[in-house]
C-alpha positions in Angstrom: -2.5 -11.2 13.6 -3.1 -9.6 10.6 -6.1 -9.6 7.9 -4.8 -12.4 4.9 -5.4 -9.7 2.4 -3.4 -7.1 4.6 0.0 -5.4 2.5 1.7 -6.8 6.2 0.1 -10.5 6.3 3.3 -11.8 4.7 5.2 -10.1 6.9 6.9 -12.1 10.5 6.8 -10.9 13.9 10.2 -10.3 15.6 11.8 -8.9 18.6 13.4 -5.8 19.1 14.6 -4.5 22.6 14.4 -1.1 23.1 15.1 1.3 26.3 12.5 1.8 28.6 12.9 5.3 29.7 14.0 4.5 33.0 17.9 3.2 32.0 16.9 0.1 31.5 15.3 -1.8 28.5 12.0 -3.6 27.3 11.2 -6.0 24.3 8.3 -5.2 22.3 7.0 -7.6 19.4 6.3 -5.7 16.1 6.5 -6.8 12.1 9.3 -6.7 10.4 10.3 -4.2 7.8 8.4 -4.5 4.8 10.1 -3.5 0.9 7.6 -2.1 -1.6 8.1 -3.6 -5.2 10.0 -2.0 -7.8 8.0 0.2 -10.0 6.9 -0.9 -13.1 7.4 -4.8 -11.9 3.9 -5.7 -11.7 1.2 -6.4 -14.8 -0.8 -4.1 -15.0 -5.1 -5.7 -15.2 -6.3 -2.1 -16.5 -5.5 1.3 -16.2 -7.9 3.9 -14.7 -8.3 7.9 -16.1 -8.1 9.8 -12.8 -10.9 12.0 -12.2 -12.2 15.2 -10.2 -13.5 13.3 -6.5 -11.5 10.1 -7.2 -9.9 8.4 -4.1 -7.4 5.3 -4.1 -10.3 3.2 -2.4 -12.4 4.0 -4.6 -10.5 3.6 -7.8 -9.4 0.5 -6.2 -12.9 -0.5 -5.1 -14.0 -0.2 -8.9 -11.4 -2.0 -10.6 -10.2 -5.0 -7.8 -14.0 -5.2 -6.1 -12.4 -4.2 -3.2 -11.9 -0.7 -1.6 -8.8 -2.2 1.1 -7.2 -3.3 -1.5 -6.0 0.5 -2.5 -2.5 0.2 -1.6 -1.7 -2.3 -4.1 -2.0 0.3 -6.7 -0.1 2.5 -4.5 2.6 0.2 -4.2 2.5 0.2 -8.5 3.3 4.0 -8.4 6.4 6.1 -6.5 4.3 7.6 -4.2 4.6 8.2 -0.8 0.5 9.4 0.3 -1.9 7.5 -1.7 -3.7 10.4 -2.0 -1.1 12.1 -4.5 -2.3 9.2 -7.2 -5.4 11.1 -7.5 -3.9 15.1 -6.4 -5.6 17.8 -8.6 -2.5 17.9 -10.7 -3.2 13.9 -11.5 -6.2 14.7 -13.4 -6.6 13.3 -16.7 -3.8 11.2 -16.3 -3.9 7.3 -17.0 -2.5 5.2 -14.3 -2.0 0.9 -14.3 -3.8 -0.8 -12.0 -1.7 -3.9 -11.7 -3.2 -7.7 -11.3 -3.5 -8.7 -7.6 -0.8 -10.7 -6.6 -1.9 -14.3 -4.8 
């Protein structure tokens, strides 16, 4: 089970069967793919100046009141390690924080 406010609560458990390292083959339960949102589709709440010692939690701590909440404004950007929203060469530069989706 995951946490309600987890970027994989909406997501369903399936099923896949995979081999077992012996020849034969096992099931194993697991969550099913999850597809980020285009960029650009969400509304953006504020925007945030990124700063020497940010982070993504802490960034997302300040402007959704809670630091696990840090990939949602990763999931507003085309990046693939949150920490390149806030990489030296980031600094200075303005970046949505979108509303938190329901």
């Amino acid at each position: 089970m995951t946490d309600p406010t987890s970027r994989y609560a909406s997501l369903n458990v399936v099923t896949a069967t995979v081999p077992d390292g012996t020849g034969g083959s096992r099931e194993v339960r697991c969550l099913s793919r999850r597809l980020l949102p285009m960029p650009g589709s969400a509304h953006t709440l504020t925007e945030h100046t990124v700063a020497p010692g940010d982070r993504p939690d802490t960034i997302a701590a300040a402007a959704l009141g809670d630091p696990t909440q840090f990939w949602r404004i990763c999931d507003a950007h085309p990046v693939i390690h949150p920490d390149e929203l806030t990489a030296a060469d980031r600094i200075g530069t303005r970046i949505p924080i979108p509303f938190p989706l329901a």
